[in-house]
N, C-alpha and C positions, 0 to 999 in steps of 0.2 A: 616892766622891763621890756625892751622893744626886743624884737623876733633875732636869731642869731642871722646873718650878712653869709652871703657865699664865703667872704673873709675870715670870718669868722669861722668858718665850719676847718677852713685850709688851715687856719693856727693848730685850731683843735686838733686835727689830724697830724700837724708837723709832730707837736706835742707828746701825741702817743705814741707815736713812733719812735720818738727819743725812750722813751719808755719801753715798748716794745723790745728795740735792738738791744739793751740792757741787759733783758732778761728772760724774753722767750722770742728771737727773730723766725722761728718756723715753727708754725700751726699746726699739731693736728686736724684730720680732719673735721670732728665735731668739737676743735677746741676754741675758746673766743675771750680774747681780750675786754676786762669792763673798767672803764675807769672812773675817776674818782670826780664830782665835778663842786663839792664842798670840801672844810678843810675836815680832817679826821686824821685823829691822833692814831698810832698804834698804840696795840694792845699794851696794859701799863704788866709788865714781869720781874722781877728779881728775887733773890737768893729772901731778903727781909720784908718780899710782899706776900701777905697771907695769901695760899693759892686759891681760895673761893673769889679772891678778888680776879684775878687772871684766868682763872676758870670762867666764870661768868661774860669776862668780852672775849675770849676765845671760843664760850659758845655760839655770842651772838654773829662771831666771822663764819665759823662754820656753816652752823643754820641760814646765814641768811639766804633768801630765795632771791635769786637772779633775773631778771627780764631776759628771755630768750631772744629778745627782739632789740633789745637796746642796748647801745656799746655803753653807755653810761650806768654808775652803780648809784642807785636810785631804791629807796626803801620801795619795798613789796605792799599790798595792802593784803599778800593773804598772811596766814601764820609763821614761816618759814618752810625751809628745804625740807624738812620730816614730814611734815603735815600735807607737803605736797606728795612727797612719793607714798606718803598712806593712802592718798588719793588717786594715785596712777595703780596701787596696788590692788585696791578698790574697782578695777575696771578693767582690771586684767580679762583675757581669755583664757583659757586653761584648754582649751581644747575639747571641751564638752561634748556628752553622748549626746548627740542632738537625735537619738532614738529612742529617746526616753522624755518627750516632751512633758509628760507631771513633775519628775525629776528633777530636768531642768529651771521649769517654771519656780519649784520649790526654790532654786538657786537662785536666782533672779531675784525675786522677794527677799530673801536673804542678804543679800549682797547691797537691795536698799536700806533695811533693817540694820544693819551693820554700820553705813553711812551715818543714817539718823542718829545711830548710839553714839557713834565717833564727833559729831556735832553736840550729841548732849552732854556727852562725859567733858570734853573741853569747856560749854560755855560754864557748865554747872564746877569745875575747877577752877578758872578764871573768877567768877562770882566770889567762891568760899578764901581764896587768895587776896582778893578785895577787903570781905569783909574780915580776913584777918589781920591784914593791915591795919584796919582802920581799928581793929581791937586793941592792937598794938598800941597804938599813936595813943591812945585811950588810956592806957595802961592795964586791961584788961585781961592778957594773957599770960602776964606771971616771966616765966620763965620758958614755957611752952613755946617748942619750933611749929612750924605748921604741919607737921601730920599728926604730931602727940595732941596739938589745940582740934585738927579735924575729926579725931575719933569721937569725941562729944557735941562739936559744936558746926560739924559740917553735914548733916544728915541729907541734903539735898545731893551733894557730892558724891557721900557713898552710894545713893539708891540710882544715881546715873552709871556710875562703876559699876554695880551690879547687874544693870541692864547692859551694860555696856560688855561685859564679860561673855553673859545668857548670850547675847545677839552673835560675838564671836565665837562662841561655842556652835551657837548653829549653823554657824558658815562651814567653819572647818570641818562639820561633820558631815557635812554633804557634799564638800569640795572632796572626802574621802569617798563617798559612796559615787559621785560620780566617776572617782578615779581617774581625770586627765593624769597626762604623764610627767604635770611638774606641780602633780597635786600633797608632797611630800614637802618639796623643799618651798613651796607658795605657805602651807601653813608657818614651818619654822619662821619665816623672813617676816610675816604678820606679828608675830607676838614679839619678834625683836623690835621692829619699830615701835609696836604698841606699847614695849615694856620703856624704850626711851622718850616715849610723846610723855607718857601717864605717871613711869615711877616717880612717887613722892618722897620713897625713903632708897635708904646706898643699894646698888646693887653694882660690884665691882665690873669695870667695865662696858655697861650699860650707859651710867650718866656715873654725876660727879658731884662735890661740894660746889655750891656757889652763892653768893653776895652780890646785891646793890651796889656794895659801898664802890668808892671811887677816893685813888690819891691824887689830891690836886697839885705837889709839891715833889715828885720823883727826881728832879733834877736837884735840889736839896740833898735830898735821900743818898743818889749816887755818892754825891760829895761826901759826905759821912762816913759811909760806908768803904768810899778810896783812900780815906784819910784813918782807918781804923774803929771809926766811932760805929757798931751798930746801930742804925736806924731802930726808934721806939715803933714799933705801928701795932698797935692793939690787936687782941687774939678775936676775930669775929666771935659776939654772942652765938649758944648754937638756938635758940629763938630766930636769928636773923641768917640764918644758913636753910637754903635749899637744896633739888635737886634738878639737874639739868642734863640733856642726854651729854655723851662725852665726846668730847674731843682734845686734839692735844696738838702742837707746831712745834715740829721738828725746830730745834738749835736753834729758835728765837730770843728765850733768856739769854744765853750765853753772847749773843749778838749783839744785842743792846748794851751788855756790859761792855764789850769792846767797844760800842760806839760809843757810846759816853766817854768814855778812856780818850779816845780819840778827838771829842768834839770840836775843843780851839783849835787846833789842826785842821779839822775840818771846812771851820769857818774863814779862819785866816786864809789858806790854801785849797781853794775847793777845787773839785775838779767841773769842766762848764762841757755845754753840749750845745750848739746853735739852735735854735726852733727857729723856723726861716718860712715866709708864707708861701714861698717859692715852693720849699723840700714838700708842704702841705697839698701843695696844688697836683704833684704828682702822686698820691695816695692816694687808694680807695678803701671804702671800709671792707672792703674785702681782706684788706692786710690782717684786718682784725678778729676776722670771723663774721662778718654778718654779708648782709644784702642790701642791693641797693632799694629794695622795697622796704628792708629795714630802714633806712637810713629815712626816707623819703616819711614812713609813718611812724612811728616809732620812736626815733631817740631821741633821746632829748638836748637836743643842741639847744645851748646856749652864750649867750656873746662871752667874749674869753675875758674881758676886763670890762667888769662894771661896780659902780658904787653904791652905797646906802650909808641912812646913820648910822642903823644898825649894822655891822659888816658882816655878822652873821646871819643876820639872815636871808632868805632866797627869794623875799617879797621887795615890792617899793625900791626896785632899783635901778638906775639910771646908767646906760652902757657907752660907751667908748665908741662913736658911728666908725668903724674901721672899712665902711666899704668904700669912703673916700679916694679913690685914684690917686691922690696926691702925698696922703699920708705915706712915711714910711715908718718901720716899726722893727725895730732889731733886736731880738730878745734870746738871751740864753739860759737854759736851766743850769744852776749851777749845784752842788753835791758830793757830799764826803762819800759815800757808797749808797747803792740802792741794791737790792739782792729780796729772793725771791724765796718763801719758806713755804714747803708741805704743807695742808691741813690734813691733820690724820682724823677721822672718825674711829667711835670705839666698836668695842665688837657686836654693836647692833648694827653695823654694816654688812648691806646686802651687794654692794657695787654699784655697777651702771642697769638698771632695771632693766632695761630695754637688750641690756648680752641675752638676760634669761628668758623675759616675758615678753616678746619681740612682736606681740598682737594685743589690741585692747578693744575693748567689744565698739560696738556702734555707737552706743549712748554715753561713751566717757566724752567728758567735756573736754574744752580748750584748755585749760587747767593742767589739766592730765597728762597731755603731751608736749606740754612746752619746758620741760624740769631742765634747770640746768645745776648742774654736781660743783661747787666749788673745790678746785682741789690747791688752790697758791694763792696766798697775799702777796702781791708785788709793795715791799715797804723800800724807805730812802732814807739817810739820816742826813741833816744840817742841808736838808733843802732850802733853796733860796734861787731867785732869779736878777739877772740884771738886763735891765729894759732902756732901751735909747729913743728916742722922736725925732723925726724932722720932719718935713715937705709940710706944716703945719701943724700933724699930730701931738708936737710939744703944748701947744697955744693949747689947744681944745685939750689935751692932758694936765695942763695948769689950772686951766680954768677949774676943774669937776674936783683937783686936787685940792685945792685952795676952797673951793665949795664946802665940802665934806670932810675937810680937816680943821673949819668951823663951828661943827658940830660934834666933833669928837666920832664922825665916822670912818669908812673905813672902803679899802676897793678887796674885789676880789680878781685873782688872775690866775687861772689855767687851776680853778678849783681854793689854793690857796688864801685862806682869810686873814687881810692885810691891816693892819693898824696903820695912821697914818703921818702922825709924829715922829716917830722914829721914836719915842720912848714909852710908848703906850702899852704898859703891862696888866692884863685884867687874869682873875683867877678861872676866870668860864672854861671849860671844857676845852671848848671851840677856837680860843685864840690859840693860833699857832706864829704867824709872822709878823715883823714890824716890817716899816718902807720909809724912807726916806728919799726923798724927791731933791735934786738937785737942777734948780730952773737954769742955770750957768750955763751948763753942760748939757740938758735935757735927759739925761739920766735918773732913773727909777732904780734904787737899790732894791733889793728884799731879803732879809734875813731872819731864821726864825729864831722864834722864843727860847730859852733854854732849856723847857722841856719837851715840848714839841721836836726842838732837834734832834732829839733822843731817836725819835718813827714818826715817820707819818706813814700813812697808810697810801698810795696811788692807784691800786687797783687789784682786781681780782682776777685769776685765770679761773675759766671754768668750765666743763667739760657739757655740753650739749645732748641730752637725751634724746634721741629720736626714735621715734616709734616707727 
């Protein structure tokens, strides 16, 4: 896919802006808009869905770790938002009697030792979670959830836990003898993280039930369920139930009932917003929270309409030359409501690290101080846009149209993943919109799927830790 055009970046920008004024038009200071630049459903919730199902992608909203540095929401390669602030907590300064140099030195070592365990205890859980799976799939584990199958058959896992414990014991007990002065509330806020990274089994609060599973069929579901019928959805085995730290989004179920409620109304009568390349060209990502050394290394701009076979995916794909002078391009987002929901953390919540522990030694990495706190899904229901061409752009829009609705592919635009027939329903995850092209008129409709219009996901606020 060729590199995103200065044009391309001003769409971008119109775009999030329409989004921005919606829902949060003024910034804190360390606060930063991230948006969405694939299509992603919202989180699947109602009254007849088992809550491990909705616990489990409410984890993943929460946790997920943010690029400090990029306005776009782009998977992380380390483990999430917990595992980084174990890591920023891991490198704290406490203030240390730097007159007691054996003392200290003993802390130091400690605090690598503690690291190493936090590395071991995870890979050696990730491992015993693998091979319980694959026991599973096997038929091998009976009826067994995975901590009752780990007491006998996970023995690398316990002997990491146990070092893993020893190594946090000797921290904490030296973090007391040396006695800085936020050497009380530094131990509590360690074993809360460590009880949400590590517990396997409930601990109210802490973490939660959750599941794999996934319903592919909710907008069915709703209808049942407005019609009188209770939806069937099977009670999760508890073999297939684990634990995950907690969280929870304020008055998102209730949301989505009403959207649904609403949806043909939606569709039929949406409400539209301009994205204009003009309104683009006067925006800086500063609107957003970042910098323009952000912007320059960092984020990942990419061109706002481009095609593949596949339409999902973010390879092998051929984009829309919009830097053309000649082209013009009139596009409106269109939308039954967008609105903005809490993520609440559960009570292993320490806050923003950086209110308490406002120093990190020398040797904390990059890692360490770039955390950003999610604290808002920005979701929209019965998203949809309509797109016009002229000065050319129609032609060069037909052609890649006509190309890739050949093949049964598909365009993306302003993140949304586009089908290109106008009747093209798959059960993947990932489709959320159809499009229908009208060469007459030069007119691009887009309207989403039925259940997709239920949420989609557009982006996340989220709060900026600086050290």
């Amino acid at each position: 896919m060729s590199a995103a055009s200065q044009n391309d970046q001003n769409y971008w920008k119109a775009y999030c802006s329409v989004i921005q004024k919606k829902l949060q038009p003024n910034l804190g200071k360390h606060s930063a808009l991230f948006f969405c630049t694939e299509s992603v459903r919202g989180i699947t919730a109602a009254d007849f869905i088992p809550e491990d199902i909705t616990n489990n992608q409410t984890y993943f909203m929460g946790n997920f770790l943010l690029d400090a540095s990029n306005m776009f929401y782009v998977p992380s390669k380390s483990d999430g938002y917990l595992k980084a602030l174990q890591t920023y907590l891991s490198y704290v300064d406490l203030g240390t009697d730097k007159g007691n140099p054996a003392l200290l030195a003993q802390y130091v070592d400690a605090q690598k030792n503690a690291i190493a365990a936090q590395t071991g205890v995870t890979n050696a859980q990730n491992k015993a979670f693998a091979d319980y799976n694959n026991a599973k799939t096997m038929g091998l584990t009976g009826n067994l959830n995975f901590p009752a199958w780990a007491v006998s058959n996970a023995p690398a896992m316990q002997n990491a836990q146990t070092q893993f414990q020893a190594a946090n014991a000797t921290l904490k007990t030296l973090v007391q003898q040396i006695n800085g002065p936020l050497a009380p509330q530094y131990s509590a806020d360690i074993d809360k993280i460590n009880a949400a990274i590590y517990g396997i089994t409930p601990t109210p609060g802490i973490n939660m039930r959750c599941s794999i599973r996934d319903i592919n069929n909710l907008g069915d579901m709703y209808a049942q369920s407005l019609a009188g019928t209770t939806p069937t959805v099977p009670v999760t085995p508890d073999a297939d139930i684990f634990y995950r730290a907690a969280f929870s989004i304020q008055g998102y179920k209730d949301q989505l009932k009403t959207w649904y409620m609403n949806q043909q109304k939606y569709i039929a009568s949406p409400q539209k917003e301009p994205v204009s390349l003009d309104a683009g060209s006067t925006k800086s990502v500063s609107d957003f929270g970042f910098t323009d050394t952000d912007a320059s290394g960092s984020f990942s701009w990419c061109p706002f309409i481009s095609f593949a076979a596949d339409y999902h995916s973010s390879e092998n794909r051929q984009s829309l030359d919009v830097s053309n002078t000649q082209y013009k391009i009139d596009l409106a987002l269109t939308y039954g409501d967008i609105q903005a929901f809490d993520i609440l953390p559960g009570t292993w919540d320490i806050g923003n690290p950086s209110s308490t522990y406002k120093k990190l030694q020398s040797s904390a990495p990059k890692a360490a101080k770039s955390l950003v706190r999610p604290l808002q899904m920005l979701c929209g229901t019965a998203i949809g846009l309509e797109v016009s061409f002229s000065g050319g752009a129609e032609s060069a829009f037909d052609s890649l149209v006509s190309q890739y609705t050949s093949v049964s592919g598909g365009v993306r635009i302003f993140g949304l993943d586009i089908g290109l027939d106008g009747n093209q329903v798959s059960t993947d995850t990932k489709t959320t919109h159809l499009g229908s092209w009208d060469k007459g008129s030069s007119k691009f409709t887009v309207k989403p799927t039925p259940q997709a219009g239920v949420c989609n996901l557009l982006g996340v606020l989220g709060e900026k830790i600086v050290v």
